[in-house]
C-alpha angles and dihedrals in degrees: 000000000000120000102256099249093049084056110051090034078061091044089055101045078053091051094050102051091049085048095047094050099045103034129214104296107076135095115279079245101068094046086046092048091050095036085059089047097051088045091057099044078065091057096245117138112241129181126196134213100007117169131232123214116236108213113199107182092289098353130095123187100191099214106022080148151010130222112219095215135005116189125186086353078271115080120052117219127202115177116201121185089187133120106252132359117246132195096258086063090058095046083056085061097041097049091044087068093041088059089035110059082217109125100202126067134168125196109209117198106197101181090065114111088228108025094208082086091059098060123106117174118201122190112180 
């Protein structure tokens, strides 16, 4: 297992070479699908899609939720292509590890022109 900083710093060297090569104006898929594919060239184990109960007092919806990318069972990922972050998208992340039980997340803007404008870093 990776110190956490080595790990997202790695995440996010990942993040900006998919993002330098394809540029701002594509689906969130297609950042999400190469973004995989670099993170697993680096041997890291990444999961996609994974979903996230939701527990209500005795109820328990299995996939209230879906969390975009997992890596190392450790980082959440969630990837945006929109034109400015809000604070609803934040509170995605930060539910996400609520429900979780992850304690890293990273919000990744990808219609941004430098990306590193589109990064947001939780830690609960």
């Amino acid at each position: 297992m990776l110190e956490k900083e080595g790990l997202t710093g790695q995440i996010l060297n990942c993040a900006f070479k998919v993002h330098s090569k394809l540029g701002p104006g594509l689906l969130e898929s297609a950042y999400q699908a190469c973004l995989k594919y670099e993170l697993e060239k680096l041997g890291f184990e990444v999961k996609s899609e994974v979903p996230v109960p939701l527990v209500y007092e005795d109820i328990k919806l299995e996939c209230g939720y879906r969390i975009d990318l997992l890596v190392e069972n450790q980082v959440i990922l969630e990837l945006k292509t929109v034109e400015q972050i809000t604070d609803v998208h934040k509170a995605q992340v930060l539910t996400y590890l609520k429900f979780s039980g992850y304690r890293i997340g990273l919000l990744l803007n990808f219609r941004t022109k430098s990306l590193v404008k589109g990064i947001h870093r939780f830690i609960i």
